[in-house]
N, C-alpha and C positions, 0 to 999 in steps of 0.2 A: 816334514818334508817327504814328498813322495820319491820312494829307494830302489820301487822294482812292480815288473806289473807281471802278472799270475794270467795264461790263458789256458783255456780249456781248448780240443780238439777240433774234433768231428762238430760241425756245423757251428766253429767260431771262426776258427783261423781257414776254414775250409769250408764247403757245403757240400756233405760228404753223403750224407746218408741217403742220395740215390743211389748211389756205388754201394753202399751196405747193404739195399734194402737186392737188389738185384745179388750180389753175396750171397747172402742168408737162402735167395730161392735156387739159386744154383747149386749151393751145396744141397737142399734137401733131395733136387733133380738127381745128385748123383749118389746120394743114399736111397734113394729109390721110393721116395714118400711122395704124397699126393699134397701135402703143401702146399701155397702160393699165396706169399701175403701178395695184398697190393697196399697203395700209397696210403688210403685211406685208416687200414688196421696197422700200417706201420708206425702210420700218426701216435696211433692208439697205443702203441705198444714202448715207442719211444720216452712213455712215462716211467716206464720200466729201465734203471741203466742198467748197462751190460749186456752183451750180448746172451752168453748162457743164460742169465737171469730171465731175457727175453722170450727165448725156446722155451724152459723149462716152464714160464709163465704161461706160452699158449696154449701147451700141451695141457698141460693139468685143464685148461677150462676149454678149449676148441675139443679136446679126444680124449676125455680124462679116462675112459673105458682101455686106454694106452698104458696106465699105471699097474697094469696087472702085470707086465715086466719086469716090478721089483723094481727096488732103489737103486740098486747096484749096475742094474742093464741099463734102467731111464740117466744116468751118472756117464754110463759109459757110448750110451751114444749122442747123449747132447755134447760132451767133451769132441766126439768124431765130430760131431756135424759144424761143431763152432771152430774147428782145425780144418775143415774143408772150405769154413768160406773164409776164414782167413787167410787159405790163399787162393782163392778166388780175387777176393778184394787185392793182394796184392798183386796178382798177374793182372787185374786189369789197370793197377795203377803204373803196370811198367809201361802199356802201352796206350793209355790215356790220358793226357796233361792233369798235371796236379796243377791247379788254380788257386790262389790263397784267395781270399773275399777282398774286395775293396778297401784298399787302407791298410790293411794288416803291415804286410813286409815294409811300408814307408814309417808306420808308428815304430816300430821292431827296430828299425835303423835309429831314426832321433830318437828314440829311449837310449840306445847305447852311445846313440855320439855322446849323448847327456850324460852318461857315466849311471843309468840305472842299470839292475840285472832284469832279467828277463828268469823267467820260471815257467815249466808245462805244468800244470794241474790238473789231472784227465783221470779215467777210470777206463778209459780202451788198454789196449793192450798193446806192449813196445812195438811189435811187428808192423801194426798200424800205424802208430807215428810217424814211424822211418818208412815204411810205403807212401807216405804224406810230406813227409820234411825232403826224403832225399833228394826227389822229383822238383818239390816247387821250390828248395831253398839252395841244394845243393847238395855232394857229398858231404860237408866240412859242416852241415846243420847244427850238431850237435854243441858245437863252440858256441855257437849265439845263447845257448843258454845252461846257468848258473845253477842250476838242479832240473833234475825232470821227476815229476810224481805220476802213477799210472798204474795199469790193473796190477803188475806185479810186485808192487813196492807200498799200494795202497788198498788192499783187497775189497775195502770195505766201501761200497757204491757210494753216489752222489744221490742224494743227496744230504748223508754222513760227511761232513765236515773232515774226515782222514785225511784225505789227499791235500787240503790245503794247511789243516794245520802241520803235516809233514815238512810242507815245501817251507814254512815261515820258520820253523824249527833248522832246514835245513840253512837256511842264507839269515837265519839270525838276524830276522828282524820284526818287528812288531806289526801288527793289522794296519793301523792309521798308515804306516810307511808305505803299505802297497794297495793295488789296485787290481782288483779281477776282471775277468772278460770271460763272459758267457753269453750263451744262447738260447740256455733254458730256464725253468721254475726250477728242477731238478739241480742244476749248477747253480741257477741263482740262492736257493738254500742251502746246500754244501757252505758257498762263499759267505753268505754272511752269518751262519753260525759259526762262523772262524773267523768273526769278526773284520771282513773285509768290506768295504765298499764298491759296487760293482755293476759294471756297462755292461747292457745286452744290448746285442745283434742280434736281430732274430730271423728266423729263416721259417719256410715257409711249413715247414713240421710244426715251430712253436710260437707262431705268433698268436696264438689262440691264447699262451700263458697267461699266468698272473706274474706282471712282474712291478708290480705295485714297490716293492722292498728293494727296488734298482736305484744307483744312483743316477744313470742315464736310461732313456732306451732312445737307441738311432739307427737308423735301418742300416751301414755297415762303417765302415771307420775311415772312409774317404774322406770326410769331412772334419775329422776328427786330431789334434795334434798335440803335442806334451802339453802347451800351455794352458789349452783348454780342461786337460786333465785336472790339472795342477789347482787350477781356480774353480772347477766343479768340488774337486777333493777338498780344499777348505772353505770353499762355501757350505759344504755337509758339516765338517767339523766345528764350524764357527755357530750353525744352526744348534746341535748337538749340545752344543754348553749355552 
């Protein structure tokens, strides 16, 4: 019986990462570097999770002659740079509608009327969430769900299955019982080496993925309702044995 459904952030419940990708060039605007991804290398870099991981990623291969710094300088200004756009990212999300994706907040509702929990399983960072949830859901966001997993409670990126075996650890219930929501290869392998079964949305960063190991993919969750869950879910598990 499906008990609870597992989403991921930034470009599931949201289509976030133009707001990130403007972020990330703004903070390096005001640490005074000549940076500027555009959408194209953002693509590119978005295989990368995490933000820091991202900087740290480009540096070594776009200006690795930057390494002469020392661990401890290259440590301490990616730490600055990824505190600058994180609020960035939030000053623009006080004054720019948070928009959940199609479908999101109506599944969110009938999952609870239905007595399932709901769970975040993300590797962003809390500030980020609540920049995204407070806007599009409300103050009182946090009640809607039953645990939250994310950079600070799961350090270990996606697509490292941490964050989701956390969340099932936390609400104490096994894989077959829930259902993931992702957007990428990256989340889609987190999700099911933690043995979940799981729908992508994809957006226009990851529709190039492989998401061959999905149980669904549909371009967003408008269409999308418990029942139809319900009967994908055990049409997997009836396949499965």
């Amino acid at each position: 019986m499906l008990r609870a459904l597992f989403f991921d952030v930034d470009g599931t419940l949201a289509d976030t990462e133009s707001a990130h990708l403007a972020a990330f060039n703004q903070a390096f605007a005001e640490l005074g570097l000549d940076w500027r991804w555009d959408e194209a290398l953002y693509t590119e870099l978005l295989n990368i999770s995490g933000g820091k991981e991202r900087i740290v990623h480009y540096w070594k291969t776009a200006q690795p002659e930057l390494r002469e710094l020392g661990a401890m300088a290259m440590a301490d200004t990616v730490n600055r740079l990824h505190a600058l756009k994180a609020a960035a990212y939030e000053s623009r999300s006080t004054t720019e509608p948070s928009v959940l994706r199609p479908g999101v907040l109506a599944l969110m509702e009938e999952a609870m009327h239905h007595g399932l929990q709901l769970a975040i399983a993300t590797t962003t960072s809390p500030v980020n969430i609540a920049a995204l949830l407070r806007r599009a859901v409300g103050p009182d966001w946090r009640l809607n769900f039953s645990a939250i997993g994310d950079a600070s409670t799961a350090p270990i990126k996606k697509p490292d299955p941490q964050v989701y075996l956390h969340m099932l650890a936390a609400l104490k219930l096994a894989p077959g019982q829930c259902l993931a929501f992702e957007d990428s290869s990256n989340g889609l392998r987190s999700a099911t080496a933690a043995g979940l079964a799981t729908l992508i949305t994809p957006t226009r960063y990851t529709a190039h993925h492989d998401f061959s190991a999905a149980l669904r993919v549909v371009p967003d969750l408008s269409q999308v309702n418990l029942a139809q869950l319900r009967r994908w879910l055990a049409q997997r598990q009836v396949a499965a044995h």
